[in-house]
Backbone as CSV, one residue per row, in Angstrom:
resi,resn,N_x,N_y,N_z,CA_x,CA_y,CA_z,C_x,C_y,C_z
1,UNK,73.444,-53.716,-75.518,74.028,-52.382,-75.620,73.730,-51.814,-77.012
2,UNK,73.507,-50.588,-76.843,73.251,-49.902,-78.263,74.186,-49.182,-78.975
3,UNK,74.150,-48.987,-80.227,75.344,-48.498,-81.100,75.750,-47.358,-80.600
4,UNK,74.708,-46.134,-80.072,75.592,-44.904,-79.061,75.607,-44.786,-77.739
5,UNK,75.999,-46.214,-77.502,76.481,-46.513,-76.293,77.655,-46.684,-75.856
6,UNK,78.299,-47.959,-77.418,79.853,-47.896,-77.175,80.918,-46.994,-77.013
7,UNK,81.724,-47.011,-76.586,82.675,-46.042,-76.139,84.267,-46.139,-77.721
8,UNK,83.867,-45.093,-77.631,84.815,-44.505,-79.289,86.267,-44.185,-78.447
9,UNK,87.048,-44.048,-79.431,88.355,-44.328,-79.392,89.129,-44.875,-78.101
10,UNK,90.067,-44.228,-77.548,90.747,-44.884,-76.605,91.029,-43.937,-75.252
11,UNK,89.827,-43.848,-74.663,89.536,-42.964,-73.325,89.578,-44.026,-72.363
12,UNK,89.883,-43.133,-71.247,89.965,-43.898,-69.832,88.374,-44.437,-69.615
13,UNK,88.430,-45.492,-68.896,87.455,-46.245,-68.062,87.254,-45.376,-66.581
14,UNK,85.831,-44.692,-67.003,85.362,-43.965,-65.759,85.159,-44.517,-64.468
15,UNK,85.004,-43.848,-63.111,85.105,-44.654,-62.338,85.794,-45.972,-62.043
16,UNK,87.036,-45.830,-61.879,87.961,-46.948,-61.705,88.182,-46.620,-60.379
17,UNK,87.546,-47.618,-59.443,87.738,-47.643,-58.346,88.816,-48.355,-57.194
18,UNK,90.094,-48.681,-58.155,90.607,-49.569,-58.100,92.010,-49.841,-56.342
19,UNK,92.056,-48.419,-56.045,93.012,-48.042,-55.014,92.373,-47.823,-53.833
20,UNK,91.659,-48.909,-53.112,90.677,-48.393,-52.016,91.525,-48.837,-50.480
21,UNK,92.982,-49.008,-50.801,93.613,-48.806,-49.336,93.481,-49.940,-48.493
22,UNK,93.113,-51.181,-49.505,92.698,-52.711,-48.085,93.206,-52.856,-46.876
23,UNK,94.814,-52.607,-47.166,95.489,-53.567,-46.291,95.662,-52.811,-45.010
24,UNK,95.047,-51.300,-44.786,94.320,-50.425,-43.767,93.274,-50.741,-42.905
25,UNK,92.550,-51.758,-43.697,91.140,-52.035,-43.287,91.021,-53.918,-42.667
26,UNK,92.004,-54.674,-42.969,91.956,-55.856,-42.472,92.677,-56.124,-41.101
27,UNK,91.450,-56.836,-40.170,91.726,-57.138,-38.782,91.916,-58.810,-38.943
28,UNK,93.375,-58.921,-38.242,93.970,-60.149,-38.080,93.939,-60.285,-36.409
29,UNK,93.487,-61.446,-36.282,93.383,-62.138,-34.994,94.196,-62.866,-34.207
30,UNK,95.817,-62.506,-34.228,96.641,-63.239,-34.002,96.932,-63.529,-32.187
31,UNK,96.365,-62.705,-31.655,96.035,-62.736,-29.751,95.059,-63.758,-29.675
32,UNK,94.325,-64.375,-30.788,93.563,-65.282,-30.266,93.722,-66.704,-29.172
33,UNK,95.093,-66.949,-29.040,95.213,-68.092,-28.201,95.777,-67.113,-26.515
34,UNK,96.285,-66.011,-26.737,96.308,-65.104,-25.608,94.897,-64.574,-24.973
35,UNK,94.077,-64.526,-25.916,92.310,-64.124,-24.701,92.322,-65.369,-24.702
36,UNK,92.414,-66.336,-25.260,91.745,-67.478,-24.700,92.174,-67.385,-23.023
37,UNK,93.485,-67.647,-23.244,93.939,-68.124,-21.956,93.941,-66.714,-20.772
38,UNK,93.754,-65.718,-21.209,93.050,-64.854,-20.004,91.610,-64.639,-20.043
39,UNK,90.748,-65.455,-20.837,89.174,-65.640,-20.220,89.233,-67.031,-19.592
40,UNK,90.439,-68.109,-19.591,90.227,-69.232,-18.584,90.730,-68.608,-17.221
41,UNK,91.808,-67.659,-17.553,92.086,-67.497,-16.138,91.242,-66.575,-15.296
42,UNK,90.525,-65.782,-16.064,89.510,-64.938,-15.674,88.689,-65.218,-15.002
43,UNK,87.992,-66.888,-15.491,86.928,-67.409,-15.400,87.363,-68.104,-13.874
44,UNK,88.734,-68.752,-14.064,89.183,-69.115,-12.518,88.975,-68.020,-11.064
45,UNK,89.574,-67.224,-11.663,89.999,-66.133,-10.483,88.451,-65.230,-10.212
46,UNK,87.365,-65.434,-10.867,85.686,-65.246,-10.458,85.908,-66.054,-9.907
47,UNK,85.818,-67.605,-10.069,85.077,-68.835,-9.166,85.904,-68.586,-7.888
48,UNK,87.117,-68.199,-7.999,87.678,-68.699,-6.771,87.741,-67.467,-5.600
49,UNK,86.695,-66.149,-6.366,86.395,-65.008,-5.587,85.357,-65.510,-4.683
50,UNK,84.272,-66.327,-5.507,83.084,-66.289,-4.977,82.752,-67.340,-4.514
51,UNK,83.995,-68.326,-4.297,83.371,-69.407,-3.882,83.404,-69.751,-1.972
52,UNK,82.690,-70.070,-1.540,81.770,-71.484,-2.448,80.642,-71.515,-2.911
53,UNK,80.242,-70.393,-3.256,79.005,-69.916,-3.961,79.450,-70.405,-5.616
54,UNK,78.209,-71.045,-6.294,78.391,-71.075,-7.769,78.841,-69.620,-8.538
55,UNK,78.920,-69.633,-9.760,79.424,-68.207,-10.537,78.073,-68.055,-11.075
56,UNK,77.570,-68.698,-11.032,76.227,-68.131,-12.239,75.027,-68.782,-11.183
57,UNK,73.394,-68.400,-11.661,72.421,-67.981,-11.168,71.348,-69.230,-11.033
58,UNK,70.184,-69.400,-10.817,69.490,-70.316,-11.073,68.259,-69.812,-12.063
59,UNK,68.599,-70.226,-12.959,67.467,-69.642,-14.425,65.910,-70.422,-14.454
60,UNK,65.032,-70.221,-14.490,63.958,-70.748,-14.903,63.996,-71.879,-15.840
61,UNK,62.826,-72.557,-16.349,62.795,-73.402,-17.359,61.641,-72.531,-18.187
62,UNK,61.665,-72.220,-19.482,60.792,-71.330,-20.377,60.787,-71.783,-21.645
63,UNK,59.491,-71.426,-22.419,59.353,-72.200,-23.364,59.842,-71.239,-24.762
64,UNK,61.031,-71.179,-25.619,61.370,-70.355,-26.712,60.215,-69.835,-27.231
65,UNK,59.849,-68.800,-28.213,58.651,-68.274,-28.631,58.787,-68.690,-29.828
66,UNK,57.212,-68.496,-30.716,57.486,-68.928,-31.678,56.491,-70.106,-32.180
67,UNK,55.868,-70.257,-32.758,55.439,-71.855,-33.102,56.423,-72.832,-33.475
68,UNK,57.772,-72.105,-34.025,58.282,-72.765,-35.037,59.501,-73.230,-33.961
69,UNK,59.579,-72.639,-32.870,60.448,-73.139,-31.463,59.865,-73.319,-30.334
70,UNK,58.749,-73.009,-30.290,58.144,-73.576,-29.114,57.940,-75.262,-28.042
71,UNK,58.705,-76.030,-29.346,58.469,-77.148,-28.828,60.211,-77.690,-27.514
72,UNK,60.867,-76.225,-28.077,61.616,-76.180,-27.074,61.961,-75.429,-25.494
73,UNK,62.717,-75.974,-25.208,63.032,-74.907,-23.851,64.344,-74.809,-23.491
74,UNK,64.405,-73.492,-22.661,66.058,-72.869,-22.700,65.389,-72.276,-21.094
75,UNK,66.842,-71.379,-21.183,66.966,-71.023,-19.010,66.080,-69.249,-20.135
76,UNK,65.484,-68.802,-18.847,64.829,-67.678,-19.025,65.336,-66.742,-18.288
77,UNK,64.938,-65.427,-18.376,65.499,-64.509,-17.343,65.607,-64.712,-15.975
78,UNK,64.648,-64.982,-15.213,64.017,-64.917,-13.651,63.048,-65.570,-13.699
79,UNK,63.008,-66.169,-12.488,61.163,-66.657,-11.946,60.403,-66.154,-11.895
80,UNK,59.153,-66.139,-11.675,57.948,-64.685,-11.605,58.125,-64.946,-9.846
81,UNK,56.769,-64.142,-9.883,56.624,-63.426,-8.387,55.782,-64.779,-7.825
82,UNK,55.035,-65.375,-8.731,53.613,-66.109,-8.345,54.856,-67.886,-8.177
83,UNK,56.066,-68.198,-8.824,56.483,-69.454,-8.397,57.435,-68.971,-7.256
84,UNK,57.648,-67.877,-7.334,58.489,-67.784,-6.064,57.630,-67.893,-4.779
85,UNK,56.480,-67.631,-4.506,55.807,-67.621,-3.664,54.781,-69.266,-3.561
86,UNK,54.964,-69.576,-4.232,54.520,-71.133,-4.791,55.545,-71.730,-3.793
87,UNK,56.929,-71.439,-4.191,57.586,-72.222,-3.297,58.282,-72.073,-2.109
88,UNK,57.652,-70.442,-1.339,58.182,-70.124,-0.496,59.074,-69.700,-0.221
89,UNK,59.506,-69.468,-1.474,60.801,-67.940,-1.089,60.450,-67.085,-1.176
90,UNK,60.545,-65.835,-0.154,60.375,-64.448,-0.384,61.101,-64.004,-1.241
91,UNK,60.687,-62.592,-2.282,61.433,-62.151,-3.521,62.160,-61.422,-2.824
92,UNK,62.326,-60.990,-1.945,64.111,-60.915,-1.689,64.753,-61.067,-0.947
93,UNK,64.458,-62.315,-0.348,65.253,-62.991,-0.258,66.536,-64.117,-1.241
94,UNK,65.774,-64.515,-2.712,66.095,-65.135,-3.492,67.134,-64.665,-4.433
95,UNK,67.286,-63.351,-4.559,68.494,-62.434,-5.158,69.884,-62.636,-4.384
96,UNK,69.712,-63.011,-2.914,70.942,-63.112,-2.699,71.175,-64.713,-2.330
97,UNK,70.269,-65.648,-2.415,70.703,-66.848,-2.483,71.227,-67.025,-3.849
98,UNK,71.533,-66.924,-4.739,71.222,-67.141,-6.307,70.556,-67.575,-6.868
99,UNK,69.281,-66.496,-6.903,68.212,-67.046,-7.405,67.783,-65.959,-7.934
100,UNK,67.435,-66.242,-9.670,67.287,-64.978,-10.868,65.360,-64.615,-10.622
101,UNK,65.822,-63.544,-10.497,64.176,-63.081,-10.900,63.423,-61.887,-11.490
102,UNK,62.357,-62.409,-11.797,61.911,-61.383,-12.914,60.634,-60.991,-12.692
103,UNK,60.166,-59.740,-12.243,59.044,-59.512,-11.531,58.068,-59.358,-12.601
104,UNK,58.684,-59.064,-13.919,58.017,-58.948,-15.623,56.717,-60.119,-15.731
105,UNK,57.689,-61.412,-15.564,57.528,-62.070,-16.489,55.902,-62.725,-15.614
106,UNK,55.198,-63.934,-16.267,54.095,-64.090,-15.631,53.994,-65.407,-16.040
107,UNK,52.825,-66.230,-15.403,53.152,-67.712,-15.849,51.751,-67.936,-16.914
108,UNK,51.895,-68.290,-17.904,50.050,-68.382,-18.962,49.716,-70.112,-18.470
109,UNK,50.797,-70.843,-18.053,49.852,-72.377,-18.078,50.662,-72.722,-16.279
110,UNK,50.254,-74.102,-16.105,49.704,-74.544,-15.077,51.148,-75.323,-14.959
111,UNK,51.475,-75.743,-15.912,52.707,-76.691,-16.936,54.037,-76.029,-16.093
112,UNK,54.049,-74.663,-16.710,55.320,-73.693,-16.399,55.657,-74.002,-15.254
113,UNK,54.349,-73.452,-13.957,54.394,-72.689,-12.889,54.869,-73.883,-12.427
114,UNK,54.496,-75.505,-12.617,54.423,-76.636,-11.580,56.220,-76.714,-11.811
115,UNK,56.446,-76.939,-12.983,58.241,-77.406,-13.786,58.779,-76.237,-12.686
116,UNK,58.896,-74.714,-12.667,59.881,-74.098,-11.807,59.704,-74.333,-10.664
117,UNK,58.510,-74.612,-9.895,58.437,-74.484,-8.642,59.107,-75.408,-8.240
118,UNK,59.102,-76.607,-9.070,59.667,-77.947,-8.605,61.338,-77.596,-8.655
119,UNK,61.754,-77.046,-9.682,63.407,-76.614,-9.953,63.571,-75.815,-8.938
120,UNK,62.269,-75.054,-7.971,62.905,-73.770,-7.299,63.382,-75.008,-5.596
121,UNK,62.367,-75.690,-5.564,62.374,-76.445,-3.954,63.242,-77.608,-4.529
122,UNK,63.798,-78.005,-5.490,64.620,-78.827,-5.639,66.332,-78.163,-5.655
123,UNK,66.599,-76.812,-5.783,67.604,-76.197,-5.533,67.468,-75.738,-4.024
124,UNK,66.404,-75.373,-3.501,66.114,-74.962,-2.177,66.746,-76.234,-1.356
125,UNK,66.550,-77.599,-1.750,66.823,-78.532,-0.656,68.716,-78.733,-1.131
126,UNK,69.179,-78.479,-1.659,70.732,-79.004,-2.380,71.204,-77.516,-1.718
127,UNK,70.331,-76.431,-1.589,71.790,-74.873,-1.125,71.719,-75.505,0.447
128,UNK,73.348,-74.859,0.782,73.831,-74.913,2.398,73.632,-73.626,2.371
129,UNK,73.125,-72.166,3.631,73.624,-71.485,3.455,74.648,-70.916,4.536
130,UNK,75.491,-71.008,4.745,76.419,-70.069,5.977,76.314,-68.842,6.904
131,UNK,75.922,-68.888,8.285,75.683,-67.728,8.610,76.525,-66.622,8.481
132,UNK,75.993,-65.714,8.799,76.767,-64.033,7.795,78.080,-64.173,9.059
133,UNK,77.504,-64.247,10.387,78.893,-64.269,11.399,78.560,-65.183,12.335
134,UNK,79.947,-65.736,12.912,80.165,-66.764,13.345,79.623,-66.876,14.731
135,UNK,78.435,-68.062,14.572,78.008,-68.437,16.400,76.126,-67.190,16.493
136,UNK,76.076,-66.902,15.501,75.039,-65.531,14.924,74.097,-66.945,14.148
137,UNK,73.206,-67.716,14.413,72.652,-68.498,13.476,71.050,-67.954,13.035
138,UNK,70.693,-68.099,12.023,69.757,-67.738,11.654,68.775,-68.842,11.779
139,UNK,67.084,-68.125,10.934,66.498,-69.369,10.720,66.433,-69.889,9.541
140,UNK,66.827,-68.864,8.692,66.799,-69.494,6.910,68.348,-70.214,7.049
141,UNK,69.378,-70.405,7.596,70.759,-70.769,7.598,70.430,-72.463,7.650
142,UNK,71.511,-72.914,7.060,71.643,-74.517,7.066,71.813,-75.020,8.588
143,UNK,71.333,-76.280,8.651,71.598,-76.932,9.993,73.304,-76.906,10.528
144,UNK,74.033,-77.109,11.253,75.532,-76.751,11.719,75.999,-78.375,11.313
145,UNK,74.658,-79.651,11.171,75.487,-80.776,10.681,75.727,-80.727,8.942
146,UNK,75.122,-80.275,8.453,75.085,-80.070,6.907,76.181,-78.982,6.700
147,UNK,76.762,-78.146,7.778,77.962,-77.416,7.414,78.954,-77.928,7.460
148,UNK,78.836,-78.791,8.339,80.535,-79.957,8.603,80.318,-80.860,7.881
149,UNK,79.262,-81.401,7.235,79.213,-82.297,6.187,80.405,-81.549,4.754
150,UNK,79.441,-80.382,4.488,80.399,-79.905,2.931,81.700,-79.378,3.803
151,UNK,81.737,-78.894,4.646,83.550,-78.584,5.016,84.040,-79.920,4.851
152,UNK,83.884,-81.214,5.163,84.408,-82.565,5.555,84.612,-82.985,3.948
153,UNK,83.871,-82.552,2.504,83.489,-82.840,1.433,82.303,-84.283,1.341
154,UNK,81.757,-83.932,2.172,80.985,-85.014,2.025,79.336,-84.972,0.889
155,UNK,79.219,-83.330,0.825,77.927,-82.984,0.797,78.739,-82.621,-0.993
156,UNK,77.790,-82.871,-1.899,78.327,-82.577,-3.482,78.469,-80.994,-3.605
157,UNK,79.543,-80.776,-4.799,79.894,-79.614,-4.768,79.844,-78.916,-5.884
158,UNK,79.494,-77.823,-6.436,78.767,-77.299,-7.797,79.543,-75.531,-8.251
159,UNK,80.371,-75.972,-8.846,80.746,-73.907,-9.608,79.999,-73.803,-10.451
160,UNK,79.114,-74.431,-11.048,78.128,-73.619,-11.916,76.806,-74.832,-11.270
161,UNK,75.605,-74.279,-11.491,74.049,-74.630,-11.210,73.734,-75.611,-12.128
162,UNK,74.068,-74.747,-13.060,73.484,-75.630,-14.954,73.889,-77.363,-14.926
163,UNK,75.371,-77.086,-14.045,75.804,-79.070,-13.721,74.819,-79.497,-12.758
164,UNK,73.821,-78.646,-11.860,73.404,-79.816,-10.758,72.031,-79.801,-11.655
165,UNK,71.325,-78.628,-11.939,70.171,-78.891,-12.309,69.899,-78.165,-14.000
166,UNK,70.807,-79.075,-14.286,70.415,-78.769,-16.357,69.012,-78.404,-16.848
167,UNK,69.089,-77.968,-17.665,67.447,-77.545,-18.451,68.046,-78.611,-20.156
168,UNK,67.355,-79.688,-19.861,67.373,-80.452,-20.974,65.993,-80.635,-21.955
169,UNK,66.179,-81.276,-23.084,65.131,-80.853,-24.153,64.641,-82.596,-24.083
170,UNK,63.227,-82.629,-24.463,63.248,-84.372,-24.614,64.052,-84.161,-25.949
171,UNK,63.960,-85.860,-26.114,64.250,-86.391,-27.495,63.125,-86.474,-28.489
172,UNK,63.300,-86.254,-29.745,61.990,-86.792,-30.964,61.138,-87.549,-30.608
173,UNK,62.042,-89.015,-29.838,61.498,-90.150,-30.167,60.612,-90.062,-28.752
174,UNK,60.999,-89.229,-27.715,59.692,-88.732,-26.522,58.730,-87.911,-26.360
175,UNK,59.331,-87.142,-27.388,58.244,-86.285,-27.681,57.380,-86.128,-28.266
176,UNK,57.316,-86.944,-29.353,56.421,-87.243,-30.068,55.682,-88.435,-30.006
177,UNK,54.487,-88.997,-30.165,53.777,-90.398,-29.770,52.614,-90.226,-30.541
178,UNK,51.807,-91.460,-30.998,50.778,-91.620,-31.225,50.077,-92.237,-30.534
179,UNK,48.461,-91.556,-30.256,47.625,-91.758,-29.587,46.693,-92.544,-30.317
180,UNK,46.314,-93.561,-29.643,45.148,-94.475,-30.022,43.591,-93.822,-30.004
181,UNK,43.063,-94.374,-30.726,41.570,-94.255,-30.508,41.570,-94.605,-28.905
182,UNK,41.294,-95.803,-28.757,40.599,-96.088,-27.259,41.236,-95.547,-26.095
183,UNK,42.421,-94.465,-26.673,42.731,-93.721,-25.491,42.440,-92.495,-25.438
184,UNK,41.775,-91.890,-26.230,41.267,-90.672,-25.871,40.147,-90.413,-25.415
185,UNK,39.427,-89.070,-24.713,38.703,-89.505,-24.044,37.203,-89.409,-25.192
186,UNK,36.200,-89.437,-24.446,34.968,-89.903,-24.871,34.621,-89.220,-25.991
187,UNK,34.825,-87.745,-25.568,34.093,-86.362,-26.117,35.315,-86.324,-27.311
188,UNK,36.460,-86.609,-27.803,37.234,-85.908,-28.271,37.424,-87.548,-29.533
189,UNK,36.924,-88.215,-29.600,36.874,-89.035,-30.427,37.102,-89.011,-32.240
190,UNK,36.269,-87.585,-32.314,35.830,-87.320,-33.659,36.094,-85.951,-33.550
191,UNK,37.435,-85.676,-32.975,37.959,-83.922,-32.746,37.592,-83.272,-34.498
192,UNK,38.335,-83.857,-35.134,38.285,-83.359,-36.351,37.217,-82.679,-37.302
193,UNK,36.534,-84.000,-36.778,35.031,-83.563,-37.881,34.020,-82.375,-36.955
194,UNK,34.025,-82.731,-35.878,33.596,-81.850,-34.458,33.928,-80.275,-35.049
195,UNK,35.175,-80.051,-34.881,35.870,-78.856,-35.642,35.543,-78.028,-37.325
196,UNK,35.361,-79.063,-38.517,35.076,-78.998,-39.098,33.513,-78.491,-39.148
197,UNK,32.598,-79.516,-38.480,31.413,-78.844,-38.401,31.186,-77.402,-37.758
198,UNK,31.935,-76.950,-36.672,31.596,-76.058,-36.042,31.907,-74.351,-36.996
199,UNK,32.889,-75.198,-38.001,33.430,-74.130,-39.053,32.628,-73.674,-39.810
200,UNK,32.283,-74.946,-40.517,30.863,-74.672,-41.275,29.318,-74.053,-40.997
201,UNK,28.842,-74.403,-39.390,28.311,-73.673,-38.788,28.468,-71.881,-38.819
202,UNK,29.449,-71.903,-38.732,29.680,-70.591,-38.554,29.468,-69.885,-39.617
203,UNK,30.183,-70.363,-40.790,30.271,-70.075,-41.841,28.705,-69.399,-42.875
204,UNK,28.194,-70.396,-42.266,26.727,-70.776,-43.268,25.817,-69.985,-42.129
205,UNK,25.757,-69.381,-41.160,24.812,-69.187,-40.134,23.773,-67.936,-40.926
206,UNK,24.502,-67.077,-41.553,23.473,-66.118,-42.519,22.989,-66.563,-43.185
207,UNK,23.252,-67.470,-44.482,22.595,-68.358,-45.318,21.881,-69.047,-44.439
208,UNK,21.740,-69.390,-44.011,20.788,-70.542,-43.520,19.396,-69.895,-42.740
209,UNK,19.892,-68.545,-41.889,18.636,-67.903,-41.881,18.388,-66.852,-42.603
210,UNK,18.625,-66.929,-43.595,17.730,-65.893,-45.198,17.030,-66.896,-45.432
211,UNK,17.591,-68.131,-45.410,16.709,-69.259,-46.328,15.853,-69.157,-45.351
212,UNK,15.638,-69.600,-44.379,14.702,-70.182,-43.184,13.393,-69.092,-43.155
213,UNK,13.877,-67.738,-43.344,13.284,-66.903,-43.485,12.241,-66.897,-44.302
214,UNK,12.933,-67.220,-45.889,12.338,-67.265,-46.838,11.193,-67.792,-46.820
215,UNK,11.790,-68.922,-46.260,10.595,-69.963,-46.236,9.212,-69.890,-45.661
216,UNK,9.330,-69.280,-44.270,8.791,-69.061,-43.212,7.771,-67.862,-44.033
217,UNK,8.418,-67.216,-44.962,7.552,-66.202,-45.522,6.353,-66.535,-46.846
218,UNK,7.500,-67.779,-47.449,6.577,-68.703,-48.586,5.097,-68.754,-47.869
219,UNK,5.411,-69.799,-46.792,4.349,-70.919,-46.023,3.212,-69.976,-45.557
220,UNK,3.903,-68.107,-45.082,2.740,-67.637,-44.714,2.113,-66.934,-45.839
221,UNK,2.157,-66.488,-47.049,1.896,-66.221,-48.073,0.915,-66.899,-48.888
222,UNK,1.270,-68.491,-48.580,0.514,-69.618,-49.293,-0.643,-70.171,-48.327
223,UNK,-0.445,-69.744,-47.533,-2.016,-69.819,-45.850,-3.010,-68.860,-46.602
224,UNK,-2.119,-67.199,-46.890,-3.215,-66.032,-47.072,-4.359,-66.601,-48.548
């Protein structure tokens, strides 16, 4: 600070912002054990609207984006159009079985499409479905012994999907491995240097024909 900077005799301190009204502005959370207990009962009185249908949907398996998350996976919006038809559900039919879909989305590997299709015909064989009216049977409807099975409780029983068919992550210690030499294949032996050269190739491809050139021009120069 500089000498006509300090402040001479005994004046107020400008901008004193000191009366800004807090105790106007603080939100206390004291209902917190009251929502709790009306989003459990909430959560009851859904299941027990819709049952015996689960409350929630059947999600895809998808890979997070990202390099830096990609090595994981979580539930995605919807299935595409191409695993739904992979596994023989018509797209709409599958909206009202509970089954999420997403006409967006698209499959880039071979990986994806095989993992849902398998989650889609592995939920396909576990749904019962009930005909709409009684003695009215369809052909997509469950067999009439698989209906007296789950009326009897014999057949397993599911309010959410995520319990029958989880989307789990490996572990470190599975996911990761080292590969031997003598197990890779023939061509991919010397990936590295393979790579490396092809860099350098690239790299050097002008230099190398100026020189070549050059040369080619020496040799005919030194003929004449």
């Amino acid at each position: 600070m500089q000498p006509w900077q300090t402040i001479k005799h005994n004046q107020q301190i400008q901008h004193n912002h000191f009366r800004k009204d807090w105790q106007r502005r603080v939100r206390t959370h004291f209902d917190q054990p009251g929502r709790k207990s009306r989003r459990r009962n909430a959560r009851l009185t859904k299941a027990a609207a819709v049952a015996p249908r689960p409350v929630d949907k059947l999600k895809p398996v998808v890979r997070c984006p990202s390099i830096k998350y990609n090595r994981r996976v979580r539930a995605g919006r919807g299935f595409s159009l191409a695993e739904l038809k992979e596994a023989g559900i018509p797209r709409k039919l599958a909206p009202t079985i509970g089954i999420s879909v997403d006409p967006r989305r698209a499959n880039l590997s071979v990986e994806s499409l095989t993992t849902n299709v398998a989650r889609l015909k592995a939920y396909r064989e576990r749904l019962i479905l009930f005909p709409r009216r009684s003695g009215q049977h369809k052909k997509i409807d469950s067999s009439k012994e698989d209906i007296d099975a789950y009326a009897k409780g014999e057949n397993e029983r599911a309010h959410k999907v995520h319990h029958i068919l989880p989307i789990k992550n490996a572990a470190k210690e599975d996911a990761i491995g080292e590969i031997s030499t003598s197990d890779m294949p023939e061509g991919e032996k010397a990936a590295y240097r393979k790579l490396r050269d092809a860099r350098s190739e690239a790299r050097l491809v002008g230099v190398r024909e100026k020189r070549a050139k050059a040369k080619a021009e020496e040799s005919a120069a030194a003929k004449k």
